[in-house]
C-alpha positions as CSV (number, residue, x, y, z in Angstrom):
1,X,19.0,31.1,8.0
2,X,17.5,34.3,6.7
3,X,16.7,37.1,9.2
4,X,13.3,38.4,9.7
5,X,12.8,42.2,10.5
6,X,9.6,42.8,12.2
7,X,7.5,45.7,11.0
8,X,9.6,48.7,13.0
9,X,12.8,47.5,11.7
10,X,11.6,46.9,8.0
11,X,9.9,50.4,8.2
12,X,13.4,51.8,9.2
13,X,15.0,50.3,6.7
14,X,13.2,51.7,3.7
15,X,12.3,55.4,5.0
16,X,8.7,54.2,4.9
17,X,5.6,55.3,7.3
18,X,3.2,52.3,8.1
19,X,0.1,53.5,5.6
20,X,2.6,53.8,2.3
21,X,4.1,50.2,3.6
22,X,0.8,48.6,3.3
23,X,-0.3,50.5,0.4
24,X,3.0,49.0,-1.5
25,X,1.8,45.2,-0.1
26,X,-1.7,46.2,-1.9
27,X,-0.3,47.4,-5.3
28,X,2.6,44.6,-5.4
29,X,5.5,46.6,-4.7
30,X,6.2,45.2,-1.9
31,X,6.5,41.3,-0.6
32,X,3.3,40.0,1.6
33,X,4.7,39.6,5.5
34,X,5.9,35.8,6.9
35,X,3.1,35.1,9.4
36,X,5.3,34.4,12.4
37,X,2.5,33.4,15.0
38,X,-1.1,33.7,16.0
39,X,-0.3,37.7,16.0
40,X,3.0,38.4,14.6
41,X,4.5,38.8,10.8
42,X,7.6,40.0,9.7
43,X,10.1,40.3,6.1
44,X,12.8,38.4,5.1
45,X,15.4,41.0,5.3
46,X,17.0,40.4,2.0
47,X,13.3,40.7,0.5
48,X,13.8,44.2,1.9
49,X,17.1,45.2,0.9
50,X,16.5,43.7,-2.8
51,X,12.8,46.2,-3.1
52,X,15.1,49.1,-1.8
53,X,17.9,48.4,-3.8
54,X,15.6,48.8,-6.7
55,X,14.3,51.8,-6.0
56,X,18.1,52.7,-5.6
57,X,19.1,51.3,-8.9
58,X,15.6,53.8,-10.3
59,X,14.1,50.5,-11.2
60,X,10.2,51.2,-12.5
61,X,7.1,50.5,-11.2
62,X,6.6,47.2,-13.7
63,X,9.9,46.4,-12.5
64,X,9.8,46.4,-9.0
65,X,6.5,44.0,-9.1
66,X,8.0,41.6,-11.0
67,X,11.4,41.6,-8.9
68,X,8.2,41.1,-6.0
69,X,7.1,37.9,-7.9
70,X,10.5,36.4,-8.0
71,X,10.7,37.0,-4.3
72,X,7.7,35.2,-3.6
73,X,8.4,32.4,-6.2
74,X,11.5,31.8,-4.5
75,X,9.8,32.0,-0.6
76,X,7.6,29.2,-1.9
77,X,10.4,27.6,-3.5
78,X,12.5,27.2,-0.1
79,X,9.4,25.8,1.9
């Protein structure tokens, strides 16, 4: 069962502020959230940890996004 980090915990984990979080959503470098209810979402934690071991590993722009679109293809692969 994967582990979902609500938005505090994800923000944490990658040394992010709220505005740059959602900026990376808008410009695909980071995965959408898992609507969890009516009024909650969260992230898959290894979503997280994969997008910030990229940026780790100096991965590009380009890169990241399409390390984003395997993320999501394989979210709608496990549904």
């Amino acid at each position: 069962m994967a582990t979902i980090w609500r938005l505090p915990q994800a923000l944490a984990e990658s040394g992010k502020t709220r505005s740059p979080w959602y900026q990376d959503i808008q410009r695909g470098l980071m995965t959408p959230p898992v609507k969890l209810g009516r009024r909650a979402a969260g992230w898959p934690a290894n979503e997280v940890q994969a997008i910030n071991q990229a940026r780790i590993a100096g991965k590009t722009d380009q890169q990241i996004r399409e390390l984003v679109q395997r993320l999501q293809e394989a979210r709608k692969a496990q549904a």
